[in-house]
N, C-alpha and C positions, 0 to 999 in steps of 0.2 A: 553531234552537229554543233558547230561552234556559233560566234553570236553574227558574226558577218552572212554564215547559212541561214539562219534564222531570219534575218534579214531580210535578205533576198527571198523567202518564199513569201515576206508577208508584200513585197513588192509583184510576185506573179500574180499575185491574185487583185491588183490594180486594173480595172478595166483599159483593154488598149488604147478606146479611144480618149479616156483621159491621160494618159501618157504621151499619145499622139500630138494632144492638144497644147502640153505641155512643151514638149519640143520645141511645136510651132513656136509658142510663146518667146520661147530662151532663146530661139535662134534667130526671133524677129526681132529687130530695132522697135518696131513701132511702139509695144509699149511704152518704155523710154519716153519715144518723143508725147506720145500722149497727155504725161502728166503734164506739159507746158505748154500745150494745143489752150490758146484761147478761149473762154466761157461759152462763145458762141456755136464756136468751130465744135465744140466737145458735147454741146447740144444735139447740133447736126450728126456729127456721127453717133451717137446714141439711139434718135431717132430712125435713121436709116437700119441698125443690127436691132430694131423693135422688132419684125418677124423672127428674127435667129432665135432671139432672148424669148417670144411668147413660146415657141415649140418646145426649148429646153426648159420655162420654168412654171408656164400652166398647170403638167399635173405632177411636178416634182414632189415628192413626199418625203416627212421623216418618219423614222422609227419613235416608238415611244421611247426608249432609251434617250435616242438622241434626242428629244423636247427635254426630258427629264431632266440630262446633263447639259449638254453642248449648247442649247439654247436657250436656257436659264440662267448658264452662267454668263451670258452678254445683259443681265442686269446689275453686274456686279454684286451687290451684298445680296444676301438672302431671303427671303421675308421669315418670320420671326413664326416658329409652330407654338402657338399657345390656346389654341381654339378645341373644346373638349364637345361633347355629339350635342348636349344642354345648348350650347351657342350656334349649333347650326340648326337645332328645332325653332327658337329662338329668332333667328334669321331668317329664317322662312317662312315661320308665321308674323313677325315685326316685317318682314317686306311684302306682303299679300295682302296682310287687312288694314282696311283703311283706303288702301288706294282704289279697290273694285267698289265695297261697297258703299261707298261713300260720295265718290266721283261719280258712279254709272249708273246706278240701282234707281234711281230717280226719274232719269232718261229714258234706260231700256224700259222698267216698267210704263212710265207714259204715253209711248209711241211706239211700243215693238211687242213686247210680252203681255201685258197688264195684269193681274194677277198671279200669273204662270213664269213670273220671273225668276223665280227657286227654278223653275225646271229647266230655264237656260242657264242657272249658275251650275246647276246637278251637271247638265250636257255639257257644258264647259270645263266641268272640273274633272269629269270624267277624261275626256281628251288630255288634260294637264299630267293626271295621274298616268296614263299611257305613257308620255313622254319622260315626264318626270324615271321611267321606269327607262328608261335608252339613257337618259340623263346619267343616271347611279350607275349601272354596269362602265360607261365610260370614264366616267371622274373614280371609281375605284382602280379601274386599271390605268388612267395616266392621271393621277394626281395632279396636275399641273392649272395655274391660275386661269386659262384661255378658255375655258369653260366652251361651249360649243366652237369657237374659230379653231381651238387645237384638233378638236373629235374630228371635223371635216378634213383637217388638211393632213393630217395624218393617214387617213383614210382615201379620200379622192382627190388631194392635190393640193397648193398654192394656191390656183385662184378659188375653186368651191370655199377652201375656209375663209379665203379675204374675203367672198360675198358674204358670207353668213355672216364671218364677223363685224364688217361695216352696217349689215342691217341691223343686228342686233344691238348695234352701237346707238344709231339713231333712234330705236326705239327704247331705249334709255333714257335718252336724254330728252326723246317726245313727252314720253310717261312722266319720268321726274318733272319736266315742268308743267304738266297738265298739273300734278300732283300738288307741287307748290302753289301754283294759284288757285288750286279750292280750299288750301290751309289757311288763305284768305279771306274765303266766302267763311269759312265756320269759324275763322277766331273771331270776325268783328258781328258772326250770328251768338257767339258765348259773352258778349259785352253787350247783345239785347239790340243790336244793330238789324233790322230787316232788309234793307238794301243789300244785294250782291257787290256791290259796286262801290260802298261807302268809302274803305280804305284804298281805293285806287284812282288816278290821276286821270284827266281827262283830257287829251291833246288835242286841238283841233288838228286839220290838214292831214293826219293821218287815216288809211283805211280802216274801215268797217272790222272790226275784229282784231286791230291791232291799236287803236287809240285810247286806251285804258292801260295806263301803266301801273304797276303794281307792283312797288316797292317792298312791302311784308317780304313777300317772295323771294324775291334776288336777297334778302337780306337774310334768312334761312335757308337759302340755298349757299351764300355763301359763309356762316358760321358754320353750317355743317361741311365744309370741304375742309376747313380751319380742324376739326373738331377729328377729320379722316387721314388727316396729313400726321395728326400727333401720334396715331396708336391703334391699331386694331383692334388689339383686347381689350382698352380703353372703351372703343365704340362698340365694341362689341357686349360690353358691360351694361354700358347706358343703354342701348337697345334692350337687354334683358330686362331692365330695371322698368323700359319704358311699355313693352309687351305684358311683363304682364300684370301692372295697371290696366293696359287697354282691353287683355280679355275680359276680366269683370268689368269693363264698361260696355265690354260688349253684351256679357249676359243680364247686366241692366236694364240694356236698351230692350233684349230678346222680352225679358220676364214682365216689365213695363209695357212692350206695345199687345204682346198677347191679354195682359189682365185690362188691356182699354182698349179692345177692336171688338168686330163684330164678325161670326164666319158670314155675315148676308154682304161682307163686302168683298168677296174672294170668287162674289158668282156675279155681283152686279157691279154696274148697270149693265153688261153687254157679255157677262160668262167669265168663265175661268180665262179661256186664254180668248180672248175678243179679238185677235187679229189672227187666229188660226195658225197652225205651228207651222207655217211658214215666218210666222212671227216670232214665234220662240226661238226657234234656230236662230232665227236675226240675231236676236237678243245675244242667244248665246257664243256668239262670232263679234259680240262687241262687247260683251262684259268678261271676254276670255284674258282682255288687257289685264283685269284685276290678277293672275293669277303669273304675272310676269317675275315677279318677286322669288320664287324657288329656285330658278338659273342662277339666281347670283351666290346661292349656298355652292355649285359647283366650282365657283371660280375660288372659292375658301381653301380650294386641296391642299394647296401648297401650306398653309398656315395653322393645317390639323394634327392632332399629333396623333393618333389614331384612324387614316383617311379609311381603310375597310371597314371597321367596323362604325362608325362613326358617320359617313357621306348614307349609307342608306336611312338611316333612322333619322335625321335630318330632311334629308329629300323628301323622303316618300312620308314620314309624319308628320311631317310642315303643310304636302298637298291637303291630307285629309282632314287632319284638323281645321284647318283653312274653310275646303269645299265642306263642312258639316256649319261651321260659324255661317258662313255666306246664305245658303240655302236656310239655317231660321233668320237671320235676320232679314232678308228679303219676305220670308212667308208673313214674320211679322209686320212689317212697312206695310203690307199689300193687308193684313188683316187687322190694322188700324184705321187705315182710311182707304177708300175708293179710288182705282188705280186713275182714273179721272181729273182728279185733284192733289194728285202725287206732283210737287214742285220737282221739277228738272234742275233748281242746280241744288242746297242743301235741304236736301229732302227730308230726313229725320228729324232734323231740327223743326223746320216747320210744321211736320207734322204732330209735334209734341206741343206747338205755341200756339198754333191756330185751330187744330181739329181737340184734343183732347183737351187745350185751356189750360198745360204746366208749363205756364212761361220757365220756371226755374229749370224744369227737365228739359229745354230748351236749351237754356245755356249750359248745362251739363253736355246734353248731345255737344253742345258746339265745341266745348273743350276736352271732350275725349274723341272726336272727329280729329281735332288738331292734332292732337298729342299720338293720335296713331299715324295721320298722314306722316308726323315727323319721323316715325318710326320707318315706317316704309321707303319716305324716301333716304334714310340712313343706310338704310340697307340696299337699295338701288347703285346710291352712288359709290358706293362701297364695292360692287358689282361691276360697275360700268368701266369703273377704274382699272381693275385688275384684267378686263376685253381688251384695254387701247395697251397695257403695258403689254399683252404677250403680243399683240400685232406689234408692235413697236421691235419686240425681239425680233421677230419674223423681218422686220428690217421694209415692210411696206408701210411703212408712216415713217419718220422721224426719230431715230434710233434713243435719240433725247428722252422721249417721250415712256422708253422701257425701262431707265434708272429705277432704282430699288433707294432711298434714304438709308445709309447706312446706319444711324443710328436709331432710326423709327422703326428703320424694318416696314415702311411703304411705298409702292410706287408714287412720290409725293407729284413728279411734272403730270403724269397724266391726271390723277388727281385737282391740280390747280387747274388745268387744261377745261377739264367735261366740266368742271365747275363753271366756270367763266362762261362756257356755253350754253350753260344748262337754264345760267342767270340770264343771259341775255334772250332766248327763247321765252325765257317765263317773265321777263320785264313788259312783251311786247304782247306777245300771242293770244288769241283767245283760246279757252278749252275745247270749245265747238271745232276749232280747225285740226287741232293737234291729234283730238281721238280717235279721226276716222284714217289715221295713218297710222297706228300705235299695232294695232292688232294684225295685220297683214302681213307685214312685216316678222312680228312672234311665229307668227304661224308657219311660214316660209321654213325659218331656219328651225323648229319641230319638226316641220318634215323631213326638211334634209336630214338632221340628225336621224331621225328614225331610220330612215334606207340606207347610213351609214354604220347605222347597228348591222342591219341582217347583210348588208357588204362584206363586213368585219369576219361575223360569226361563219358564214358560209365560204368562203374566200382564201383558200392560203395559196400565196402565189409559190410556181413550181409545184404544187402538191393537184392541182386541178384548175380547169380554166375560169375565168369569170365572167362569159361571154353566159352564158345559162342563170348567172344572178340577175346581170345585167338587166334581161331580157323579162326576168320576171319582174324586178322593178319598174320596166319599162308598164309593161302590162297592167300591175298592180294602178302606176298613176293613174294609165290612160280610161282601166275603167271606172276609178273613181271619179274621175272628172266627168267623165258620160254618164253616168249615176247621177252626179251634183247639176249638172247642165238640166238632167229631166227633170229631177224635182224644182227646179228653179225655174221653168217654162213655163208646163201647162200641165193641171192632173191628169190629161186624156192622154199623155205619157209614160203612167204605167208601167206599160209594158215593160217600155225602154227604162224602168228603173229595177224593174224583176229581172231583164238582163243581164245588166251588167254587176247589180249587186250578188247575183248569183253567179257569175262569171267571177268577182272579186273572191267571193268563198271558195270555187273552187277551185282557180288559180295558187291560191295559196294552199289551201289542201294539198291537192299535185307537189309543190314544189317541197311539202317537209313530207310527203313519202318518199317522193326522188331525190330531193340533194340532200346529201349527210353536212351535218354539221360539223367541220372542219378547224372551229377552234371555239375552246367552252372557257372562261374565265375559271380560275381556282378559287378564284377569293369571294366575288358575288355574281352574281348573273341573273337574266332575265329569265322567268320560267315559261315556258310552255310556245318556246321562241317555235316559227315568226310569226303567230299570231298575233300579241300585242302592239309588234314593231308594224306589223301590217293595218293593224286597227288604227293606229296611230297614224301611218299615210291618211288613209282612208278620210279620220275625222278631222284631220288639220286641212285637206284638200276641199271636204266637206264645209266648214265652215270659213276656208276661203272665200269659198266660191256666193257663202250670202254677205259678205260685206259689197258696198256702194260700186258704184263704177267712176267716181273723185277716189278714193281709195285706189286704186288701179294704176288712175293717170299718175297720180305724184308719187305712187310706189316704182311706175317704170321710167316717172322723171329721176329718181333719186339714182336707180340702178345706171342709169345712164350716166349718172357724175361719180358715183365710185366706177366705173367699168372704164371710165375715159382716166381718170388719178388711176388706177392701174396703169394703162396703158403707158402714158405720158410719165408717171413716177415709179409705182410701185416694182413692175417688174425689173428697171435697172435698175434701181438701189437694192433687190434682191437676188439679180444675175450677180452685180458686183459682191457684194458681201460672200454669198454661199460659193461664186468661184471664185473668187477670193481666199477661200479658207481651203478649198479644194486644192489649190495650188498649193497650196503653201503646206500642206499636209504632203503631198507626193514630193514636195522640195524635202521633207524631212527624212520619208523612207529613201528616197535615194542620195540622203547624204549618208544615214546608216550605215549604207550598203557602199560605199567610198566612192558615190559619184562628184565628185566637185567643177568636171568643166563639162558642160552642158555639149560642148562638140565635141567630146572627145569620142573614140572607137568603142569604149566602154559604154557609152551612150547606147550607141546602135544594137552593138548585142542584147544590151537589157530590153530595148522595141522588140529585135527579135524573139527575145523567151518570151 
């Protein structure tokens, strides 16, 4: 077979209607005249093919290969693999501690938990490690920066990953600035300052929760984007340098509040868990925020030089070590002082100045508080950065926004970008507004992920239908939500929670005696699938459903302004791009194959084969 046959069979196996389409194209004037159609005029008709363009790029999907290749290289340079398994342990414990227990632990124990706060950090960490476990099977098989936007959209399409990744975007940038202004509260508590509020500005005429500006903040928010822009391994350094400092400040804190508490304060005044484990679950659906930090190790793939062996031991020993620190140092806070008297915003600290009388162990809390929060959020933004560059590739944001620094080896625009934002959220915002939006959102896109696992593993298209996954997905949600609805009611409910949880166990039971597993990673995998993946629905839908009902609203206010920027942008700048490139690909096989005039007879025969 010579190279012109050759040719020509990789052209039959072009689907017709994109040759069809192509035709139409070459034989219509109107492209042409399009490019010089007026800003307005080119608006309008945009607008009007917005149904054509939703049908065709809703559940468009790529291959791993092609994120791997084709879509990595629209950042130009490369990012730089200099990242060993030490830097992703590293990473995941410098981006988790500090921010949960430090920010929340104060709170939840005050009004939600009150002693029994370890067991909402234990339920919450436990959920983390579920995901955390859908997390690694996916970042081993597509190494690539998009950390959960890639998993989804590879999997169910275009828009599912654009949702996830737009949430998980905003709760980045929620988190990082809750995070930066308690690096506030505890550096001017290490300078013997008692005020929350010392170091920050007091505006009049602005609202309730927004009239305290705080400067510290934005100003650590933005040396460290200065600090992410120069070097990964850089920061990636400084973070190791700065972790682990803070775990011996952590088991300072542990070994100090144990040898100065009393157990008669873990039962009084009002018991172990005094708001009854409707309470504890609370807690742990809002100190689950702490545990946000591990996602951003998966978006490192690209920059590992080892990602199998290397992403799981990172991942999943970053969770545990993590949920083990959290769980004592919350039992100690609660076994020092009386969950009563637990200050809501820097708790530790006070509790060392005012209950036990070490003003100095005071200002230590306060600056090993800091020096973790800085950790944390190091690693957040570090995270966040590399979500907006692969959306960026994906071509629904601002294609700008996906550049690579050639010489830094970082995405520096999106970088500069979340920074600037990150700053201006944290200039203004109080903590109290930003938290109860921060976990909702986390939870969402762990779900999805989760059900994009056992989509994956159960699923090959052409080999069996995926109408029977679907179905059990379907299933799995609906009874965990009727499960979470009962226990969220009334206890003379019951029943309806013995239903449906028993309906959840053996719906999943059925489903791994009846569907075979259809494709098993070589390199690492989930064990003992789909239970975990299904536990995971379960407990993310679970402690959905005990966050607020202000959580809710501005979670479906938010969905409504990324779903409408799809609408309005997202899908034409990635109708145009990806058919764009589609053309221009079948322009090539049919030059190959010696097509050069688009009307000619030769044409028509090639439609025909």
């Amino acid at each position: 077979m010579n190279v012109k046959e050759q040719n020509l069979s990789k052209l039959i196996q072009i689907p017709y209607t994109q040759l069809l389409s192509l035709e139409l194209s070459m034989a219509s004037p109107s492209p042409a005249y399009n490019h010089h159609l007026p800003f307005f005029t080119s608006v309008l008709h945009s607008i009007s093919q917005t149904p054509n363009r939703l049908r065709r790029r809703l559940f468009a999907t790529w291959t791993p290969e092609q994120e791997l290749n084709q879509v990595r290289e629209r950042s130009g340079a490369n990012m730089m693999k200099k990242l060993e398994w030490y830097d992703l342990v590293a990473l995941g414990v410098g981006g988790m501690l500090g921010a949960g227990v430090f920010v929340t632990t104060g709170r939840v124990a005050h009004k939600f938990s009150g002693p029994a706060v370890c067991i909402s950090y234990i339920i919450a960490g436990i959920s983390a490690l579920l995901s955390s476990l859908c997390y690694t099977e996916f970042s081993v098989a597509i190494p690539v920066a998009g950390g959960a936007f890639s998993y989804l959209r590879i999997t169910f399409g275009e828009f599912v990953g654009y949702f996830g990744g737009a949430n998980i975007l905003l709760e980045y940038v929620l988190s990082n600035a809750a995070v930066a202004r308690s690096f506030t509260e505890y550096l001017s508590t290490a300078f013997g300052l008692d005020e929350p509020n010392s170091w920050r500005i007091e505006v009049g005429g602005l609202p309730e929760g927004c009239n305290n500006l705080d400067i510290p903040a934005v100003v650590l928010v933005l040396l460290l984007t200065l600090c992410l822009c120069h070097s990964t391994k850089d920061s990636s350094m400084l973070n190791l340098l700065m972790t682990v400092f803070h775990v011996i400040f952590f088991g300072f804190v542990i070994v100090a509040g144990f040898s100065n508490g009393s157990p008669r304060n873990l039962v009084k005044p009002k018991g172990f868990a005094p708001f009854g484990i409707r309470g504890v679950v609370d807690g742990a659906a809002i100190v689950y925020f702490s545990y946000i930090g591990y996602d951003s190790v998966s978006t490192m793939a690209e920059e590992i030089k080892y990602p199998s062996k290397s992403l799981p031991v990172g991942i999943g020993g970053s969770v545990l070590i993590v949920s083990i620190l959290y769980g004592l140092m919350a039992l100690s806070l609660s076994y020092m002082i009386p969950y009563n008297e637990i200050s809501e915003g820097a708790s530790f600290s006070s509790a060392f100045q005012n209950k036990v009388g070490w003003k100095w162990a005071g200002n230590v809390v306060g600056a090993g508080a800091s020096l973790g929060i800085v950790a944390s959020l190091l690693v957040a933004m570090l995270g966040q950065a590399r979500y907006l560059c692969v959306i960026g590739r994906a071509q629904l944001v601002p294609s700008r926004l996906a550049k690579v620094h050639p010489s830094t080896g970082t995405p520096m625009n999106a970088t500069i970008f979340l920074g600037v934002c990150t700053a201006s959220i944290a200039l203004f915002t109080d903590l109290e507004i930003v938290l109860e939006m921060i976990s909702i959102g986390t939870l969402t896109v762990f779900y999805l992920v989760a059900n994009a696992l056992i989509y994956r593993r159960y699923v090959s298209l052409g080999a069996n239908r995926p109408l029977p996954i679907l179905l059990f997905l379907l299933l799995l949600t609906a009874s965990s939500i009727c499960f979470s609805i009962a226990w969220r009611l009334q206890r003379t409910y019951w029943w309806v929670m013995v239903l449906f949880g028993g309906l959840t166990i053996a719906t999943t039971a059925i489903f791994q005696c009846k569907v075979p597993c259809s494709h098993r990673p070589l390199q690492w995998s989930v064990p003992l699938m789909p239970w975990p993946a299904a536990a995971s629905v379960f407990l993310n839908i679970f402690l959905m459903t005990s966050l607020k009902k202000r959580s809710f609203q501005r979670f479906g206010v938010w969905n409504c302004v990324i779903v409408l920027f799809y609408v309005l942008y997202g899908v034409h700048s990635t109708f145009r791009a990806e058919e764009g490139e589609m053309e221009r690909g079948i322009q090539r096989e049919m030059t190959l194959v010696g097509i050069e005039n688009p009307n000619s007879t030769s044409q028509q025969s090639k439609l025909e084969v």
